[in-house]
N, C-alpha and C positions, 0 to 999 in steps of 0.2 A: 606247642610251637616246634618245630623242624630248626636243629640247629648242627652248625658244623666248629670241630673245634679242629685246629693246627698246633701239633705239638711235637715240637723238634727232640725226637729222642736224647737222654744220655746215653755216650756211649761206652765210657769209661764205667770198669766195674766196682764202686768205692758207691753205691745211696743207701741213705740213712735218712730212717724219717725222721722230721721235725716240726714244732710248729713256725710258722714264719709269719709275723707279721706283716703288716701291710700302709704303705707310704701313703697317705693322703683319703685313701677311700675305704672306710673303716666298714662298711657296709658290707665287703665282701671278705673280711675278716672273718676266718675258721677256726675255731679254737685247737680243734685236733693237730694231732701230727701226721704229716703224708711228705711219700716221695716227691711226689712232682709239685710244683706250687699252682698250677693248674688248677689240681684236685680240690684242691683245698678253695679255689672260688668256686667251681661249680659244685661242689658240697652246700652253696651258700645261694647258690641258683638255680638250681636246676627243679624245675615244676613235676610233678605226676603226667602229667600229658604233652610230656618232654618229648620229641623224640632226635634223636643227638646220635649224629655220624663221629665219629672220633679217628681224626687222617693221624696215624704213627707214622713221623718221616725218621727214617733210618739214613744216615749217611753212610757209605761204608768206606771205609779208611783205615787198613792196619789192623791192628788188633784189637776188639769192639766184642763188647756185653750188651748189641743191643736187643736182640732177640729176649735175653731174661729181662734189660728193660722194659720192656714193651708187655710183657708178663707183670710185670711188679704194676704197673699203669695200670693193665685193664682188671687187674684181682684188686687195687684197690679202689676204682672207681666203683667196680661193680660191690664192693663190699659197703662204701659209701650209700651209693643207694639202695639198696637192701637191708642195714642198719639202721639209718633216718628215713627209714619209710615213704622213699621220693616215689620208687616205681617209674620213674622214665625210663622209654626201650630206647638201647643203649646199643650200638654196634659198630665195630673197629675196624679197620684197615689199616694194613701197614704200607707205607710207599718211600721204596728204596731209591737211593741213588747215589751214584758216584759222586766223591768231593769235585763240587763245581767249579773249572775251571777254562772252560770256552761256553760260547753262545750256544750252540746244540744240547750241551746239558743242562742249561738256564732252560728254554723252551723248553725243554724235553719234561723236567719237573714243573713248570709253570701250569703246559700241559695235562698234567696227570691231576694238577690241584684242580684247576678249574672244570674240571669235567665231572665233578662232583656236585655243581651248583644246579639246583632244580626250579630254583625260584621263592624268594622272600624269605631265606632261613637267615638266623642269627646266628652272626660270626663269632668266634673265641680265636685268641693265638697266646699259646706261651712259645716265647722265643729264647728260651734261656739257653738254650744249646746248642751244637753245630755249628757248621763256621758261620763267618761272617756274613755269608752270602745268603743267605737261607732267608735274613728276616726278608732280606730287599724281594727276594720273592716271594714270601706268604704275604708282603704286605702288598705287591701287583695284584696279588690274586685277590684280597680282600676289595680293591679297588674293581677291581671286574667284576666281581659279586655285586656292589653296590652301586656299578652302573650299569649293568647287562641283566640283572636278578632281581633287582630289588630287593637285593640283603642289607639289612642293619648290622650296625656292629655292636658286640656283648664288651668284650676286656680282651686289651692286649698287653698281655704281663711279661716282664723277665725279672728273676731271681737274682740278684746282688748279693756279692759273697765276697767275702774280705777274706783272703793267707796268710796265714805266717809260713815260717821258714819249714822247710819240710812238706812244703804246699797240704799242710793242715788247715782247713777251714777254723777260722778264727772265733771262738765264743762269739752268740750273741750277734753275730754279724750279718745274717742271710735275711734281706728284705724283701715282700715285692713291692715292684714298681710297676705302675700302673700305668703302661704307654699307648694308652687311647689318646688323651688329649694332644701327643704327637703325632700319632696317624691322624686325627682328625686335623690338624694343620697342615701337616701335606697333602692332604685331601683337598681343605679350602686353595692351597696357592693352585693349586691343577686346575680347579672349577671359576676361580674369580675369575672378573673383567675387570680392565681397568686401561685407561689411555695411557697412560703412562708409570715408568716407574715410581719417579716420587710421589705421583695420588697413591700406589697401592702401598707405599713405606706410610703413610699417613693413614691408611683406610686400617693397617695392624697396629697403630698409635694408639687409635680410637678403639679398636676391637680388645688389645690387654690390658687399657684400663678400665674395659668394663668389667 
């Protein structure tokens, strides 16, 4: 299966592997330790006759390690599957851009993702990183995929990390969280029909207490 993952560089130079558990879907629970939380589902996914595009988004803002990021990424994905004998061909791109703050740099990156889409590949995003702005466009682009492509989507994670003082990452605190079932909600309000407001507050009644 042909698959694309979006992963928002760190760009701060401070990664430490670790293992991270996982909030709700134990299935793509890894026991190892890895930088990215990423890694650690597709350690847990990824098939022999995988073949999986890996987009490195780089923001560039200031002073940034994202470069040896993005090395620490592809040395341990690829040591992942070389290790547990997956054999998926496996290849990287990195795609920079300026911290987003007008519409031309919004398009500009939206652009660069989706032009990656070939047709029916399965999507991945960890969003743990870069600004704020970043999911709201990988998750456009996932949308485009799955109406222009006929892409499915794999897992959209972000890393949850608790500080103490000294912006020391806290014991014990770093989760993922598994934000499919978010993107699949804003998926469904774009796609419903409905006459009116209060039938569709009633049509999501019926829908979360199934």
């Amino acid at each position: 299966m042909k698959k694309i993952v979006f992963v928002s560089l760190m760009m701060a130079d401070k990664m430490e592997k670790r293992h991270y558990p996982v909030d709700g879907n134990k299935f793509i629970e890894y026991p190892g330790k890895v930088y990215y939380a990423i890694n650690a589902i597709l350690a847990q996914t990824l098939k022999s006759d995988d073949e999986v595009k890996i987009l490195l988004l780089e923001t560039k803002a200031g002073e940034q390690a994202g470069e040896k990021n993005a090395k620490f990424f592809e040395d341990e994905l690829n040591e992942i599957n070389k290790k547990n004998n997956i054999g998926a061909k496996i290849t990287y791109e990195r795609i920079s851009s300026d911290f987003i703050v007008s519409k031309d740099k919004y398009n500009s990156l939206f652009m660069k993702l989706i032009k990656n889409f070939e047709g029916e590949e399965k999507l991945y995003a960890d969003i743990t990183f870069g600004p704020k702005s970043l999911p709201l466009v990988i998750f456009s682009a996932l949308q485009f995929g799955e109406k222009f492509y006929e892409c499915s989507i794999g897992n959209i994670i972000y890393l949850k990390t608790e500080f103490e003082k000294g912006n020391e990452i806290k014991a014990d605190s770093q989760l993922i969280c598994d934000y499919t079932p978010l993107y699949q909600l804003n998926s469904f309000i774009t796609t419903m029909q409905s006459s009116s407001g209060d039938k569709a507050k009633k049509a999501f009644e019926i829908l979360f207490r199934e």
